[in-house]
C-alpha positions in Angstrom: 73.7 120.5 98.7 74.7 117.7 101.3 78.4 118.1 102.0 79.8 115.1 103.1 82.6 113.4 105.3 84.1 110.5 106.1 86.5 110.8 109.1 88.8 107.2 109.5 90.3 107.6 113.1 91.9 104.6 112.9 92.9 102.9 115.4 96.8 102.7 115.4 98.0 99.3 113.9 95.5 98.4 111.9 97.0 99.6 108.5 96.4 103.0 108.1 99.5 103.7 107.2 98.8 101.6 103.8 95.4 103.0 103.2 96.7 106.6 103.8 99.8 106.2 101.3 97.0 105.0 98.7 93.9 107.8 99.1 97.2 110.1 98.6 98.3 108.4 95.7 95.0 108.4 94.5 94.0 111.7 95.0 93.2 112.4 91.1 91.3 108.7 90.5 88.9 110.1 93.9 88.4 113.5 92.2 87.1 111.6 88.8 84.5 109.9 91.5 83.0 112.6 93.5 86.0 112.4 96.2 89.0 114.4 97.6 91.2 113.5 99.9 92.3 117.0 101.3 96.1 118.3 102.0 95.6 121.7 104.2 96.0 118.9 107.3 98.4 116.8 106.5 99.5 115.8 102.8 99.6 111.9 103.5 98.4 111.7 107.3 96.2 114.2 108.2 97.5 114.6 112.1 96.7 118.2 111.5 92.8 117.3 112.7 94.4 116.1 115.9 96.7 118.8 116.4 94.0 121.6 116.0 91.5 119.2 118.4 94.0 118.7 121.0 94.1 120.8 124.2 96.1 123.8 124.1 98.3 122.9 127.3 99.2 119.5 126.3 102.6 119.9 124.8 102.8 117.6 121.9 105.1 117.0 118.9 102.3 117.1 116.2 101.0 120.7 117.5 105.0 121.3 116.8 104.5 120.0 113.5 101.9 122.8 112.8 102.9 126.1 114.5 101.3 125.2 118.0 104.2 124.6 119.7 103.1 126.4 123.3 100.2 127.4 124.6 100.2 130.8 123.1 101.0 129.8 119.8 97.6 127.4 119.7 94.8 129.7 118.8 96.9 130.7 115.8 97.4 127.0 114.5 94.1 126.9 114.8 92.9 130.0 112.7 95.4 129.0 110.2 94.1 125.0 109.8 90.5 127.1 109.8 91.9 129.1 106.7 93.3 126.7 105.1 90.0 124.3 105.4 88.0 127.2 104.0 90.0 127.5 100.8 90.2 123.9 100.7 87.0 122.7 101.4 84.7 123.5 98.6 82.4 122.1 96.2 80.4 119.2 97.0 82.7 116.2 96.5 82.8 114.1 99.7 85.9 114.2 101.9 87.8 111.6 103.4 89.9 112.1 105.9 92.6 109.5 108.1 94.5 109.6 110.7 94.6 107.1 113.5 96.2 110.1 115.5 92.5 110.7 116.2 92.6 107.4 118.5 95.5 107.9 120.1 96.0 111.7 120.8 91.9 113.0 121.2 91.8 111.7 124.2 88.8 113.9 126.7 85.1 114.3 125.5 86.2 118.1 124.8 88.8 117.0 122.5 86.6 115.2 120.7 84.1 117.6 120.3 86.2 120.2 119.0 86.9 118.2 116.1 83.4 117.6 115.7 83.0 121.5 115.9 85.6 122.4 113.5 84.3 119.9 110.5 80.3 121.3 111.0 81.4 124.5 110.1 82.7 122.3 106.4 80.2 119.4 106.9 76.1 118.7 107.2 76.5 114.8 107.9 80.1 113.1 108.9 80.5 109.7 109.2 83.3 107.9 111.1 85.2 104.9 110.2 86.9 102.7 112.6 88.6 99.4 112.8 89.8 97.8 115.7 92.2 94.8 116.3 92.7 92.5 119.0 94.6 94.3 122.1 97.9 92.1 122.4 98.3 92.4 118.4 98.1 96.2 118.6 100.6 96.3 121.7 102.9 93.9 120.0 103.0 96.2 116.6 103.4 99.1 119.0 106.5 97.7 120.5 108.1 97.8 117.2 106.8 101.4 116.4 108.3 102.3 119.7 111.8 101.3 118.7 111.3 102.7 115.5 110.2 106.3 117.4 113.1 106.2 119.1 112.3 104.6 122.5 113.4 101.4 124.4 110.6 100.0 126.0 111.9 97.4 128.9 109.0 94.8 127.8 107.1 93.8 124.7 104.0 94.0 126.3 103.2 97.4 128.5 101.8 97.1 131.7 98.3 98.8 130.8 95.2 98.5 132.6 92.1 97.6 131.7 90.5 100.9 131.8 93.2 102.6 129.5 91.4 104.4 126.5 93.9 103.4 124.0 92.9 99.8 124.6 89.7 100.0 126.5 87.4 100.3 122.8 84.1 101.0 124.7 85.3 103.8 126.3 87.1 104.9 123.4 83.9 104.5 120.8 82.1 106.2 123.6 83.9 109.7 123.8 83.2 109.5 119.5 79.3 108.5 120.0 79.0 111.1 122.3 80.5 113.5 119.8 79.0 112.5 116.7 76.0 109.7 117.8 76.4 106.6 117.5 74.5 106.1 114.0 77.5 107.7 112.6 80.2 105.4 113.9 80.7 102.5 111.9 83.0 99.6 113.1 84.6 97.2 111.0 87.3 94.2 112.5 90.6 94.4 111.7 91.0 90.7 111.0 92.5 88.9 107.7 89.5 87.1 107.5 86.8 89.8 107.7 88.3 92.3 105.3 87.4 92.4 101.5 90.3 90.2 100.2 92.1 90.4 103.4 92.9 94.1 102.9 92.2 97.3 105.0 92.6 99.4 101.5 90.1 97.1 99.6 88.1 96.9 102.9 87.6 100.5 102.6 86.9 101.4 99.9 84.0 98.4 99.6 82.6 99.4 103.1 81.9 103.1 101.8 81.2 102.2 97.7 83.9 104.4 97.1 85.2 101.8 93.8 86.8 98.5 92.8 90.6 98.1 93.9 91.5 97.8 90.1 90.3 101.3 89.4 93.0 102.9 91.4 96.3 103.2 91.1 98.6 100.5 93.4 100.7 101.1 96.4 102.8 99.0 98.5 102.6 97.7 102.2 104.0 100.3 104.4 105.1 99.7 108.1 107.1 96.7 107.7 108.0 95.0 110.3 111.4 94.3 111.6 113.3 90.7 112.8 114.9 90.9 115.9 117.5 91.4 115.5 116.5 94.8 113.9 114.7 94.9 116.9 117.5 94.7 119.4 119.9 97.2 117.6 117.0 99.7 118.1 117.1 99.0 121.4 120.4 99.3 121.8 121.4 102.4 119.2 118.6 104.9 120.4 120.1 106.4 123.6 122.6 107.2 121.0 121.1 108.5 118.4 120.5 112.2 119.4 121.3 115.4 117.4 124.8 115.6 115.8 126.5 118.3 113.6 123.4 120.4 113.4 121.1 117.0 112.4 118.2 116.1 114.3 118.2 113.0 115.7 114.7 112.2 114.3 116.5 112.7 111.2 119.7 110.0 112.1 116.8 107.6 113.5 114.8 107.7 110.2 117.9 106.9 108.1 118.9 103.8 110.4 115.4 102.8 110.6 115.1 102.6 106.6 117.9 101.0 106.3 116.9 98.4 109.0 113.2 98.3 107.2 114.9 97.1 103.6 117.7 95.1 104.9 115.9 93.6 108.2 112.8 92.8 107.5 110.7 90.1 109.1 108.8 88.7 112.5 109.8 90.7 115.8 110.1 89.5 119.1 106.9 87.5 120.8 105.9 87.0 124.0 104.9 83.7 125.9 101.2 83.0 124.6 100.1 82.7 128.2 101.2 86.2 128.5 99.5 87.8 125.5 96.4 85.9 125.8 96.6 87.2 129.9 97.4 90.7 128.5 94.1 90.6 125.9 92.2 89.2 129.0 92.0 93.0 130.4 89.6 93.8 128.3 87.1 91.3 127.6 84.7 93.1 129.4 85.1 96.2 127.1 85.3 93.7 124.0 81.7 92.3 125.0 80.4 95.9 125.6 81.7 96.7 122.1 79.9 93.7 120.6 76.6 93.9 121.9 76.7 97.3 120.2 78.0 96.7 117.0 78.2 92.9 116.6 74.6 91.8 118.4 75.6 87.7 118.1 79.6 88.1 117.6 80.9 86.3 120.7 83.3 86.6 121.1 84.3 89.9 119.7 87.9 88.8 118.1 89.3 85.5 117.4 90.9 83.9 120.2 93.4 81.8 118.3 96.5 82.1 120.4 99.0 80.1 118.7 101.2 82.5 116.5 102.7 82.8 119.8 105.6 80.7 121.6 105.0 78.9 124.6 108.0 80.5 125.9 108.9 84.3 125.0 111.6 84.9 122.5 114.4 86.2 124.0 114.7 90.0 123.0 118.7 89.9 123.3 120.8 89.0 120.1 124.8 88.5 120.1 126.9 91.6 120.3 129.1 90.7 116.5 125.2 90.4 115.4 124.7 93.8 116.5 128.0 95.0 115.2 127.3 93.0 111.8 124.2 95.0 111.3 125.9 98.6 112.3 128.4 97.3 109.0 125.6 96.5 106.9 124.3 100.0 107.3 127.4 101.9 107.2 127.9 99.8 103.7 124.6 100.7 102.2 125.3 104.0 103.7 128.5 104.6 101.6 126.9 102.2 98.1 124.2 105.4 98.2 126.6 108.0 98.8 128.4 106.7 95.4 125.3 106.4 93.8 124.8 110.1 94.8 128.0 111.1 93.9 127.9 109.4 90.6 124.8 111.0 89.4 126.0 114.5 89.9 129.1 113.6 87.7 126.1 113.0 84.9 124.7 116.6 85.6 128.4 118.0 85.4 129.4 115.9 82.4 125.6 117.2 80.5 126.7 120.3 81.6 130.4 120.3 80.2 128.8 118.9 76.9 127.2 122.2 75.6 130.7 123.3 75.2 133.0 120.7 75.0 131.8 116.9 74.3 135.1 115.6 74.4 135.4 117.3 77.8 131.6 115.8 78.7 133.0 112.1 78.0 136.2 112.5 79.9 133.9 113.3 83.3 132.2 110.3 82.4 135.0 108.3 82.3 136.9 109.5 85.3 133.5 108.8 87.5 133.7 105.0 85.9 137.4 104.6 87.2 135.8 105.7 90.7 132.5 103.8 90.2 132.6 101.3 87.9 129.4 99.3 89.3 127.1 102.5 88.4 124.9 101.6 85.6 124.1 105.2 84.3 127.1 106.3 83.8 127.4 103.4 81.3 124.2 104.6 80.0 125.7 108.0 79.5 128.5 107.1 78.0 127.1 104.6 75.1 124.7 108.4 74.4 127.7 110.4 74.0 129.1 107.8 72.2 126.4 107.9 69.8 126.2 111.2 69.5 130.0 111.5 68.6 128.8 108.5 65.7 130.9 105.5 67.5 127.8 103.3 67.4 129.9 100.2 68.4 131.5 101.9 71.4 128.1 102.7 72.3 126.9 99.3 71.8 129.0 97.7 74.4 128.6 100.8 77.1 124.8 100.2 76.3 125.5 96.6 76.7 127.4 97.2 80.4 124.3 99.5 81.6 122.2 96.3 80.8 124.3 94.3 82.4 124.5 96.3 85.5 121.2 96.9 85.8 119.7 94.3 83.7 115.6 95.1 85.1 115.8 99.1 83.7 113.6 99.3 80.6 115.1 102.3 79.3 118.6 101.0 79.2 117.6 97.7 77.3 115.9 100.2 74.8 118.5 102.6 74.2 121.2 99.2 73.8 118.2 98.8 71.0 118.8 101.8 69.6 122.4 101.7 69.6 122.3 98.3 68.1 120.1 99.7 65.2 122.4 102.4 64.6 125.3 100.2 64.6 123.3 98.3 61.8 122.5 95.3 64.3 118.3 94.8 63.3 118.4 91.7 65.1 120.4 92.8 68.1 117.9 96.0 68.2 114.8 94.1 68.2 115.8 91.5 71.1 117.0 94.6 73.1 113.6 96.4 72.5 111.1 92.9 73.4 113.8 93.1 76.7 112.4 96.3 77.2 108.9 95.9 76.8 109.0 92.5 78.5 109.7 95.2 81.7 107.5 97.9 80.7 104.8 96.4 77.8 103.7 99.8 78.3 106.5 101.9 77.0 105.6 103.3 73.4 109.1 104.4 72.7 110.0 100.9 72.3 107.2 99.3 71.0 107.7 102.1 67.6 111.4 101.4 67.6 110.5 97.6 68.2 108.1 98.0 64.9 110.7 99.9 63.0 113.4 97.0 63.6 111.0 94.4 62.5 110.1 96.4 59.0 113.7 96.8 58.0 114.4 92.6 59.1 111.6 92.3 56.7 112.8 94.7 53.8 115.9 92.7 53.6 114.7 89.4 53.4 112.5 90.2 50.7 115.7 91.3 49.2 117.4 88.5 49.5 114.5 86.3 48.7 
């Protein structure tokens, strides 16, 4: 039997992210078609692959990440990704693996071929998938990732030469034709207008017959971008953010950076188009390499289209009450989550207290609502305990608050059905349960108690008839 891979190395910035947050998601739809999208490297990215390819002396945060943090410590990473492949990888479904770690930390032909080493002893034929995106749109995305990773770069685009492998994609696609020959490298452009329905998910899985989008289950976008700004807090928070109290600062950074990713979303800073085309310029040489390889015809290789940028650069500074009006908004949504936190473990005591006292269940209830009176479930707790004590109309209009509060959660519109129904409201039930499945058309629960409300509107006309 032919055991199969298909190894996406990225590169960075051209939506792996997205694609890896969907294979994972997706991980039982793959198996149904022959596929499996393995965890012993990395659950969602698999940077284990670079981690165990790497060279043992460069100190790096993803050997950290598995057990490889000196040296020393590398050959037993290594046996233990090895162990872990082998109980993994059996059967004769076809692997896919992602990481577009692959690009940016396998960086010497040895690297490379350690990697290609490691899978033989898994694999008889491995494939590679690749996309690559114009130079000056990766190193403008990278800017933001910076900030995000904790850094303050002094200028939106780096000063890289043109030989740098990161950028320089004949050099890089050499070290992986080298590795793995060049019939098994397949390049694709990451460009809107060249991907199945402008996507790098749908892309994929077209490009390698892997199924139709619809089959699978959705995801969203990750690695939003940030306005500036988002951007210029970043820049101006990070020196800051180190470990406090015990908490790593990566940990502090990913909470800002959430928040920022939610609240602050939008375009970051630019440069002056006559900087980004000169910065893309670097590598036109490489680009043309690249085509004549994989694109015999395509010149050039990328779309020169220049005019998403200014003519001048944005500035990258942003008024200090800005800044301080984003540090508020954090703190804010900071302290709404804490009480939404805070509130849901007074529903665990109060379901707790109501095994042996009820009365005792609803008066926790009811002191969390003098302390959060905006929190939705604990309306929705109380109308059930309500019920339960046979107060139907009390239970009506805590239903009836929960909707209001959260007016978008199926489940409360369908128990403010059933409270309705109990409270002899057949009417009032069935418009609460069509709320519901108006949300979730879905949800069975409501559809039967939908169907029950509708029969007993109908016994009593034909009563009254």
């Amino acid at each position: 039997m032919t055991r199969k891979a298909i190894l996406q190395i990225g590169t960075e910035k051209t939506g792996t992210t997205s694609l890896q947050t969907f294979l994972a998601a997706n991980r039982d739809r793959l198996a149904e078609r022959g596929y499996l999208y393995p965890r012993f490297c990395g659950a969602l990215n698999h940077t284990g692959l670079a981690a165990y390819a790497m060279d043992a002396d460069r100190p790096d945060e993803l050997k950290a990440a598995f057990g490889g943090e000196t040296p020393e410590a590398v050959p037993q990473m290594r046996a233990r990704l090895h162990r872990m492949a082998e109980a993994e990888l059996t059967g004769g479904r076809t692997a896919i693996f992602c990481s577009e770690h692959c690009h940016s930390r396998l960086v010497s032909p040895d690297e490379v071929r350690r990697l290609r080493d490691f899978l033989s002893e898994f694999f008889d034929e491995i494939e590679i998938s690749v996309y690559l995106r114009r130079q000056d749109r990766v190193a403008l995305s990278l800017y933001s990732t910076r900030l995000k990773s904790g850094l303050a770069p002094d200028r939106v685009l780096e000063k890289a030469p043109a030989d740098r492998l990161y950028y320089n994609y004949d050099r890089f696609l050499a070290l992986w034709e080298d590795a793995f020959g060049a019939e098994a490298i397949s390049v694709r452009l990451f460009e809107p207008g060249l991907l199945a329905n402008g996507s790098v998910v749908d892309d994929f899985l077209t490009c390698w017959g892997i199924g139709e989008i619809g089959d699978f289950h959705s995801v969203p976008n990750e690695n939003g971008s940030i306005s500036v700004a988002a951007q210029a807090f970043l820049r101006q928070i990070n020196p800051h953010l180190t470990a406090q109290a015990g908490r790593p600062g990566t940990r502090l950074r990913g909470i800002v950076v959430t928040a920022l990713e939610r609240t602050y979303a939008g375009r970051g800073v630019r440069p002056a188009r006559d900087e980004a085309r000169a910065f893309y310029e670097r590598f036109r040489a490489a680009n043309e390499r690249v085509a004549e390889r994989y694109f015999p015809g395509r010149d050039p290789l990328f779309s020169e289209d220049f005019t998403a940028y200014p003519e001048i650069a944005d500035s990258r500074e942003t008024a200090p009450e800005e800044i301080v009006g984003i540090a508020a908004k954090i703190l804010n949504g900071a302290a709404v989550r804490i009480d939404a936190l805070e509130a849901e473990i007074c529903i665990r005591e109060a379901a707790v207290a109501w095994r042996d006292d009820p009365q005792s269940a609803l008066g926790v209830v009811r002191a969390a609502l003098t302390r959060f009176p905006e929190h939705a479930g604990l309306y929705r707790t109380l109308g059930e305990y309500l019920l339960r004590l046979e107060q139907p109309p009390a239970a009506v209009a805590a239903a009836e608050t929960a909707c209001a509060r959260s007016p978008a959660n199926w489940e409360f519109q369908h128990f403010l059905g059933i409270a309705r129904a109990a409270a002899g409201d057949d009417v009032g039930a069935a418009r609460a349960q069509k709320a519901a499945l108006e949300i979730n058309p879905a949800y069975e629960g409501a559809q039967m108690a939908l169907a029950a409300a509708q029969a007993r509107l109908e016994t009593k006309a034909r009563r009254h008839a």
